[in-house]
TIDO-106743 format. One line per 8 residues: number of its first residue (from 1); their letters; for each residue x, y, z of C-alpha. Coordinates in steps of 0.5 Angstrom, whole numbers, padded with zeros to 4 digits. Example, Ala and Ser with C-alpha at 12.3 -4.5 7.8 and 13.67 -1.06 7.14 Angstrom:
! residues 2
1 = AS = 0025,-0009,0016; 0027,-0002,0014
***
This chain:
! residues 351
1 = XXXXXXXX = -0036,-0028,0035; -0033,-0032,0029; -0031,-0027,0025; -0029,-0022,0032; -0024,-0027,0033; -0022,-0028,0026; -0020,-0019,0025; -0017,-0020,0031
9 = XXXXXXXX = -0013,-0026,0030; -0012,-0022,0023; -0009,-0016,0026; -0004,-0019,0030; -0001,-0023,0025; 0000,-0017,0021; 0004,-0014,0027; 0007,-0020,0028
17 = XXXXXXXX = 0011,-0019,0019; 0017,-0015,0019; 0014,-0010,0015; 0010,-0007,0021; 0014,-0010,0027; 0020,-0006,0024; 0016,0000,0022; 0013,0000,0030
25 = XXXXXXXX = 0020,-0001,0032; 0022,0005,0030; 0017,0010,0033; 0018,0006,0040; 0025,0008,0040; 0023,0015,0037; 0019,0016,0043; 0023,0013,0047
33 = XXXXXXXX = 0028,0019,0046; 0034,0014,0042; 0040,0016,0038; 0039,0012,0033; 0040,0015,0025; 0042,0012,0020; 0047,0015,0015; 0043,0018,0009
41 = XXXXXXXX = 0048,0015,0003; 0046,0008,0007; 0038,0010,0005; 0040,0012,-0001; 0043,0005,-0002; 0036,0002,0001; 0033,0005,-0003; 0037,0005,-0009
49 = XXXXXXXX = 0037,-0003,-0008; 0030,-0005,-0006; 0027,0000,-0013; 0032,-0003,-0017; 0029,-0011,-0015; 0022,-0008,-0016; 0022,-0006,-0022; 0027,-0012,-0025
57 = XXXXXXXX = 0022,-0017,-0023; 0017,-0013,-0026; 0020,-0013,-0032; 0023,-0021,-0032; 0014,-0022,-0031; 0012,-0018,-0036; 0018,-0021,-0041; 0015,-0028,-0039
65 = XXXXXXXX = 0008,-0027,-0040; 0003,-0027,-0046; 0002,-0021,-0048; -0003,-0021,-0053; -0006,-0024,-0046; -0003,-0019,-0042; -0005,-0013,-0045; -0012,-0011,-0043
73 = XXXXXXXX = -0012,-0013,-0036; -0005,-0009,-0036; -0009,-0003,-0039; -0014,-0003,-0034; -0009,-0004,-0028; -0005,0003,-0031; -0012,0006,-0031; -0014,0003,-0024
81 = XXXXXXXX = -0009,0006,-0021; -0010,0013,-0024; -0017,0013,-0023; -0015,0011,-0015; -0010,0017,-0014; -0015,0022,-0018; -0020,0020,-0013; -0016,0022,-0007
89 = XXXXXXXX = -0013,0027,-0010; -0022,0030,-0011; -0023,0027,-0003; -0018,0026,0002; -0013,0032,0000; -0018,0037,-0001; -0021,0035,0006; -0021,0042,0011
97 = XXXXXXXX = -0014,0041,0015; -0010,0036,0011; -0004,0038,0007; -0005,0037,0001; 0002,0034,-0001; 0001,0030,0005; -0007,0028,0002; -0003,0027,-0006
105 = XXXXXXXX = 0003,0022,-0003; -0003,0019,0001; -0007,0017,-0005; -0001,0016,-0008; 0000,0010,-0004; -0007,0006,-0004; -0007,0008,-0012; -0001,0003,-0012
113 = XXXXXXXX = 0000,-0004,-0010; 0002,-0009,-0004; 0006,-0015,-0006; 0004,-0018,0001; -0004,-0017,0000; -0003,-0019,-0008; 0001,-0025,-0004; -0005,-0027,0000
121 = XXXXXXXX = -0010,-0026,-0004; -0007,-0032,-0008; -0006,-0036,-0003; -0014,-0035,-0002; -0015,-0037,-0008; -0011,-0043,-0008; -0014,-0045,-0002; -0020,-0045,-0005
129 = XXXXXXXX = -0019,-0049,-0012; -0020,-0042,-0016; -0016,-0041,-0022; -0012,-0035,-0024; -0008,-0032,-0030; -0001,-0033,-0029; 0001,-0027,-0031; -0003,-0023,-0026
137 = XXXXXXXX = 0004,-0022,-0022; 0006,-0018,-0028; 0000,-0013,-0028; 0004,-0011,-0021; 0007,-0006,-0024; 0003,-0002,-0029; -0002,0000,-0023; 0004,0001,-0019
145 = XXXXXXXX = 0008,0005,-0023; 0002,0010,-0026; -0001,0011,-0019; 0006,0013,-0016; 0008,0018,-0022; 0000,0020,-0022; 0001,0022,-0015; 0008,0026,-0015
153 = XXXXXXXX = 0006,0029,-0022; 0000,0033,-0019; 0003,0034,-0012; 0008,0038,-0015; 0004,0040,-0020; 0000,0044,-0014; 0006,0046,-0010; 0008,0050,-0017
161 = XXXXXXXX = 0001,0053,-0016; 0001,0054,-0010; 0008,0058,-0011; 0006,0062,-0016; -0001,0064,-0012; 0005,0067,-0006; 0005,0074,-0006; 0011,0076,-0010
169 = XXXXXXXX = 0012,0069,-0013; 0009,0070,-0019; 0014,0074,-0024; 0018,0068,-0023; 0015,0063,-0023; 0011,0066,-0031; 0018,0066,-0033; 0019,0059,-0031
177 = XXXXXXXX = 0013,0057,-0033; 0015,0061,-0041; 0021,0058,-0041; 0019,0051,-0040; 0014,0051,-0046; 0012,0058,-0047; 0004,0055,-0047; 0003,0057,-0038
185 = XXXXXXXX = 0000,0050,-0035; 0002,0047,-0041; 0009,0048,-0040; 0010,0047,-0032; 0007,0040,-0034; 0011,0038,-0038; 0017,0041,-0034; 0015,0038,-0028
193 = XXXXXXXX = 0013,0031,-0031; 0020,0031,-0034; 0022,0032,-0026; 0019,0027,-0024; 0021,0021,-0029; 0028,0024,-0028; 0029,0024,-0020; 0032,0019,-0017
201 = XXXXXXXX = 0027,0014,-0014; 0022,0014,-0021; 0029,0013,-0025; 0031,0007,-0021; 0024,0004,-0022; 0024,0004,-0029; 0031,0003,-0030; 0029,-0004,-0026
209 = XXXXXXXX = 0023,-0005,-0032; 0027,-0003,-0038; 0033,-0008,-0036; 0028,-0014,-0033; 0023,-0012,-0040; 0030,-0012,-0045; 0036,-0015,-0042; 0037,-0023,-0038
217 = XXXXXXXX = 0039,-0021,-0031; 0035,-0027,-0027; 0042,-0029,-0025; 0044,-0023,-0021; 0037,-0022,-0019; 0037,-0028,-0015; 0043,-0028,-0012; 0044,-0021,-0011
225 = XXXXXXXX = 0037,-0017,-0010; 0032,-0023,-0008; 0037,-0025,-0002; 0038,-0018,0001; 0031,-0016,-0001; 0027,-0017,0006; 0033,-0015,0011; 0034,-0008,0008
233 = XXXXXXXX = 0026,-0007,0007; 0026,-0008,0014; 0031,-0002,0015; 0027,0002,0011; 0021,0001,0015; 0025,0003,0022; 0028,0009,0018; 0020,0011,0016
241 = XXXXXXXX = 0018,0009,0023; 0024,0014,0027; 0021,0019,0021; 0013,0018,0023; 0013,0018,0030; 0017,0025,0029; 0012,0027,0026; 0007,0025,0029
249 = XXXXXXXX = 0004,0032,0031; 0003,0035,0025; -0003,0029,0024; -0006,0030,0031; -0011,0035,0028; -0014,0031,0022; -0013,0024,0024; -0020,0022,0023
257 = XXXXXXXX = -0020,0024,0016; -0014,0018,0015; -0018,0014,0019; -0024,0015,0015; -0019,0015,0008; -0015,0008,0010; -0022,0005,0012; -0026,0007,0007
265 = XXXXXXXX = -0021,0007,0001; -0019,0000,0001; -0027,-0001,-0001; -0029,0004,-0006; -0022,0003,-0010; -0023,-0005,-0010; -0030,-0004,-0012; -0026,0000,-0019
273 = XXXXXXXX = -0021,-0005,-0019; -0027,-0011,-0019; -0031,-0006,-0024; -0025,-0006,-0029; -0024,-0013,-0028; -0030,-0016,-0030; -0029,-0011,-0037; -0023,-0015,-0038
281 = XXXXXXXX = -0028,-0021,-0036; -0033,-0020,-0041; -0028,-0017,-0047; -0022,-0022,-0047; -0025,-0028,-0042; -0020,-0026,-0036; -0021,-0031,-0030; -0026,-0030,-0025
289 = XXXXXXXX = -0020,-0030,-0021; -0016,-0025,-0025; -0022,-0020,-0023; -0022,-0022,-0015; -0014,-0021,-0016; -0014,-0015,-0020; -0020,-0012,-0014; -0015,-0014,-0010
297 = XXXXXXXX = -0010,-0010,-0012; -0014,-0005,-0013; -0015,-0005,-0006; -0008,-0006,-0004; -0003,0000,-0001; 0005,0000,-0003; 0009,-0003,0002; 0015,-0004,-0001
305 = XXXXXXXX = 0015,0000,-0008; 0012,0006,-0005; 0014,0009,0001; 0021,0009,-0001; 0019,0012,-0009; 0015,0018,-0005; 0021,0020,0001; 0025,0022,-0004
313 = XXXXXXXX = 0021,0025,-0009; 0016,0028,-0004; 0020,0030,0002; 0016,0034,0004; 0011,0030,0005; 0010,0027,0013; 0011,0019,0013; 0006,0019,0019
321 = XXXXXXXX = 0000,0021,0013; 0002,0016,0008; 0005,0011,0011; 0001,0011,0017; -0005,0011,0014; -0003,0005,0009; 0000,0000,0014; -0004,0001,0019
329 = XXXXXXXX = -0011,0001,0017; -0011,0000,0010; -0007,-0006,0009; -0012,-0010,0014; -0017,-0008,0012; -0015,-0010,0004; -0014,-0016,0007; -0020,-0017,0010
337 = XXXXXXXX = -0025,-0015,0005; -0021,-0021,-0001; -0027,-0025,0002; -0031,-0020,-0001; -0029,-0020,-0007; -0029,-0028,-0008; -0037,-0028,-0005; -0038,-0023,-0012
345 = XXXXXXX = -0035,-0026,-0017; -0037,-0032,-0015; -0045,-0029,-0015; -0044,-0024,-0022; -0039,-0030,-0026; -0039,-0036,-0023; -0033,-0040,-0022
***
């Protein structure tokens, strides 16, 4: 019965954060028929905003950390997240009825991390007296950034096919694909992996690391993008609200499979992320902590960096999916199964 209590005391308080409440609030005033938009250039400038801050935080902590130590973790973070979309990209988006964008920007998603679960993860573990690298805050970006730019990768890489597969589509596409490389799939990869750095969102994300990583912007940083972060998330997260409930129907059909997907998901990825921990753990003495944390992540769905990455980058993709999927039932499952995670490191390593 405790533990009932505890679930739903959980879930409430995940309705109760911004990031959810303005989200739900944006599908009650769709349904409820509201005029409400928001101009496309002031959601372009959120989202210029909020990826800029992303990745200059990324950048500032990668600068901070020890590198010789970070390095291992930081590859298997990337790896992690690769592997994660590369598993839904192999289940949900070849699920009978799924679109496969809407499967692939899903995937994407849970492949990358949220703050707000990393965040109680920590506090979990400072609550129980268990120590962790202090550079663990950096590895946030290399999982990230691999799995966002890994899901728009083989999103576009699929819709190419599925262009030339279109009856009377393939004479153009083969002189595309011979003009962006001449050797077929490999030129159409390359072409499009260069689309996919260039494009507004990914471009954004990167610059943010590279000036964090190289520049000194800790100033504007903490007067500009750290104080607007929060109010213009919760904008975004109305906007993305508004868009899902008027996409809604196109889900109904195959809702089980993201039920089972944001149920199951957090799970077996946290599994890879622990199992990548615990390599770390024996090759470099990476924390007990550090493996919990980094399972964490790994369990994690982007409630920040991702929704707004794979909007612009994959319109196509229906928001009811992606984000409804993460926020709604992989995020609380995320945080519910970090206890999990504790009990098994203590039990394999011992803290």
């Amino acid at each position: 019965m405790d533990m009932l209590f505890d679930i739903a005391a959980t879930l409430v308080a995940q309705l109760q954060k911004p990031t959810l409440a303005f989200l739900i609030g944006g599908m009650m005033l769709a349904a409820m028929g509201s005029k409400l938009t928001v101009p496309d250039p002031v959601y372009k400038f959120i989202v210029l905003v909020l990826l800029l801050k992303v990745g200059l935080g990324a950048g500032i902590s990668v600068r901070e950390a020890d590198l010789v130590a970070l390095a291992v973790p930081a590859i298997a973070a990337a790896l992690v997240g690769v592997a994660i979309v590369l598993l839904g990209s192999r289940t949900l988006a070849r699920t009978r009825g799924v679109n496969r964008m809407d499967g692939m920007a899903t995937a994407g998603l849970f492949g990358a991390v949220s703050a707000s679960t990393l965040a109680a993860g920590m506090v979990m573990l400072d609550a129980e007296g268990i120590a962790y690298e202090g550079f663990i805050g950096a590895l946030y970006p290399f999982m990230d950034i691999a799995a966002l730019v890994t899901a728009i990768l083989l999103a576009r890489m699929n819709a190419a096919r599925a262009a030339i597969a279109m009856p009377g589509g393939g004479g153009a596409a083969t002189v595309t694909i011979g003009g962006a490389g001449g050797a077929g799939g490999d030129g159409i990869v390359r072409e499009i992996l260069t689309d996919t750095l260039k494009s507004p969102a990914i471009s954004a994300l990167l610059l943010g690391l590279a000036i964090g990583l190289l520049g000194r912007p800790e100033q504007v940083y903490a007067s500009f993008y750290e104080p607007l972060f929060r109010g213009l998330l919760s904008i975004l997260m109305l906007i993305m609200g508004m868009e899902a409930w008027a996409r809604l129907g196109e889900m109904r059909k195959v809702a089980h499979a993201y039920v089972f997907y944001g149920i199951a998901g957090p799970l077996a990825h946290g599994l890879l992320g622990f199992g990548a921990g615990l390599l770390a753990h024996h090759l470099t003495g990476f924390s007990g902590g550090g493996v919990v944390l980094l399972a964490v992540m790994a369990a994690s769905s982007s409630d920040i960096s991702g929704p707004p990455t794979l909007r612009a980058a994959l319109p196509e993709a229906n928001p009811s999916a992606y984000v409804g999927t993460s926020t709604g039932i992989g995020t609380p499952v995320a945080i519910l199964s970090i206890p999990v995670w504790i009990a098994l490191a203590d039990w394999l390593i011992g803290f």
